[in-house]
N, C-alpha and C positions, 0 to 999 in steps of 0.2 A: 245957267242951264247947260250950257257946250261944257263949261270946268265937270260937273255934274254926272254929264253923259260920258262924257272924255275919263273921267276915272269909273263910272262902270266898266266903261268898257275895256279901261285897262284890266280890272278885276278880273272880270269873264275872261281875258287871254291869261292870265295869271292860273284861271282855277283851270281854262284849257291846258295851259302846259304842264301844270301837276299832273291832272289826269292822261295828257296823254303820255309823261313818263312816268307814271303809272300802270298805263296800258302795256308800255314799251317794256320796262321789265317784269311785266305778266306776260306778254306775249315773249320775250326772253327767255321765262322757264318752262312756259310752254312748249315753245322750241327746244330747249334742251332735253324735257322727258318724253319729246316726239321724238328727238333723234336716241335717244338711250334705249326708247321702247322699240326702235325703229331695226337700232343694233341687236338686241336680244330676241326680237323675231329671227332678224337674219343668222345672228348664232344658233337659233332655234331652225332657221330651216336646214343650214349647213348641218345640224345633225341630223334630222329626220332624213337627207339625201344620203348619209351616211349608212343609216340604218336599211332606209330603202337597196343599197348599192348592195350591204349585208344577207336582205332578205333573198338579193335577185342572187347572188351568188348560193346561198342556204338551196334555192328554187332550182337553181344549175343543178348542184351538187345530187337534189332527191329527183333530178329529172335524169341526170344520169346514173344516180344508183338504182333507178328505176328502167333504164335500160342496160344496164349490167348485170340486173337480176333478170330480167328477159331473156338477157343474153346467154348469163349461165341458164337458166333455166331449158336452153336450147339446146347448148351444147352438152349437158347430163342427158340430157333426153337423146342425141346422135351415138352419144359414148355409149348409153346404154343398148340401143338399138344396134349400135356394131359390135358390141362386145357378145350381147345374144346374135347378130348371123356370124360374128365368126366361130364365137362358140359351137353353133347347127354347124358350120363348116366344117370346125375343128373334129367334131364328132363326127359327121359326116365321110370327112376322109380317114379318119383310124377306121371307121366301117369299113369302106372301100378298101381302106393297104392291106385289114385282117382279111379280107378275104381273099383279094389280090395274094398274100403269102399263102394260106391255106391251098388256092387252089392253086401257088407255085408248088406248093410241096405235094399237091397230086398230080400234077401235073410230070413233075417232072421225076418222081420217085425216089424222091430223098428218103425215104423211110426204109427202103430196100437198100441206096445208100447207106444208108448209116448200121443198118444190117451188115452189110459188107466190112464198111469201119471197123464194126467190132469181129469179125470173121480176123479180117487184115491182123487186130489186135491179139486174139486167139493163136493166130499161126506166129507174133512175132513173140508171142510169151513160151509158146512151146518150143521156138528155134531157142531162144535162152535157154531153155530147162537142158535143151540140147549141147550147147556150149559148154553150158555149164558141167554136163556128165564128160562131155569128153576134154575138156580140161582136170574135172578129177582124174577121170584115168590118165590121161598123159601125168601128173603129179604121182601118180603112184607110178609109173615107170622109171619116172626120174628117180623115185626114193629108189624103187626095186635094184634101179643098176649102180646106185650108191652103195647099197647095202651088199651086191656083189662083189663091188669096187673093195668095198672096206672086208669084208669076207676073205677075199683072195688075197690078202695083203696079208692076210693072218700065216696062210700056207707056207712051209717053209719051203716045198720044191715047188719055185716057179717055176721052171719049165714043165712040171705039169699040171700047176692052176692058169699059168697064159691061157693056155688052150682054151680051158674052160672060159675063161673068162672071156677070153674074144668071140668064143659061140655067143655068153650070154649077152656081150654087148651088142653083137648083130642083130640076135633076135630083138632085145631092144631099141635099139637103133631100128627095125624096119617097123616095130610096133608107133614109132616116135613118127615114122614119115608116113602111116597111116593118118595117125591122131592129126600129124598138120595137114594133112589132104583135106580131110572131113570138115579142119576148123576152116581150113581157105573154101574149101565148096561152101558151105555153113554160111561165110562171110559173105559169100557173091550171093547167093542166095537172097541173105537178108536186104543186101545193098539194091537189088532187084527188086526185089519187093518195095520198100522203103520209096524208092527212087517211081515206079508204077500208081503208091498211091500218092505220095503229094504230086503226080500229074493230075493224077483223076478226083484230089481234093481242090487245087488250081481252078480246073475247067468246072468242075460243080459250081465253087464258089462266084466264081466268072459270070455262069448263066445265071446264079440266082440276083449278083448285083443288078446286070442287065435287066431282067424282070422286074427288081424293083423299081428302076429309073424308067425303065416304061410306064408302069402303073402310076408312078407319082406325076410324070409328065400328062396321063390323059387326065387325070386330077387336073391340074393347071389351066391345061388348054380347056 
């Protein structure tokens, strides 16, 4: 009966130790596609955090091109608003300078001015017209006592075309210190004149600068 019992019970430890290495390498492979399955999550969350880190930047990116298009949207909107007051400005002050010049030029009688100008011009076109006649005539006296010169050369009795001829050169010769009298008064003249109006075109232009740099300064201030 003990022999009996005594080999059951070896049996039963027998059939315990198959089955628990049996158990042992089932729970072995179990183990190993808990850790495998355990890895491929963890690769699987290492990407989703990836993807995640992707979105939050993607999120950056449209949170800031969303405030860069605000931004522009601000700044078109200032550009535009300064570009129309400076514009009103800009028109603004051409308003104010045309009128500012206009009522410089009533003001101050540039029209009458410039009346004078061409007067000025008138009288220096007529002193030419004036030179110029009495420079012909002096050229024809020049010819005229050449032509006596060469004349009396012809005469066989010098001693009695000298004569003559020293009358004629007299007489041209005093005709000669006329013509330069007239052309040197002529020239003071002109130089007087000349020298009168760019004073008086100077000081015009003087007062009208002045007026403008007033008018543009009450613009300003």
């Amino acid at each position: 009966m003990n022999s009996e019992v005594k080999n059951w019970s070896t049996n039963c430890l027998e059939l315990v130790l198959v089955r628990l290495e049996s158990l042992d390498e089932r729970f072995s492979e179990v183990f190993k596609c808990v850790e495998e399955r355990q890895k491929e999550l963890q690769d699987k969350i290492t990407m989703i955090d990836r993807y995640l880190d992707e979105i939050n930047v993607i999120l950056d990116k449209k949170k800031q091109c969303i405030v860069i298009s605000n931004l522009n949207e601000k700044v078109n909107m200032m550009v535009k608003n300064y570009s129309n007051n400076s514009k009103n400005s800009l028109e603004e002050f051409k308003n104010r300078l045309n009128e500012g010049v206009k009522t410089l030029f009533e003001s101050s009688n540039l029209y009458s001015e410039v009346n004078k100008f061409k007067s000025d011009l008138e009288f220096l076109h007529e002193k030419k017209e004036t030179l110029s006649e009495l420079i012909f005539h002096n050229n024809l006296h020049i010819e005229k006592l050449d032509i006596n010169y060469q004349n009396s050369s012809i005469v066989q009795n010098i001693s009695t075309s000298f004569p003559l001829l020293h009358i004629s050169i007299n007489s041209n010769t005093n005709n000669n210190i006329n013509v330069i009298r007239k052309l040197r008064n002529a020239k003071d003249e002109i130089s007087e004149s000349l020298n009168r109006m760019k004073t008086e075109r100077e000081k015009e232009e003087d007062f009208v600068l002045n007026q403008l740099e007033i008018a543009s300064n009450s613009h300003l201030h």
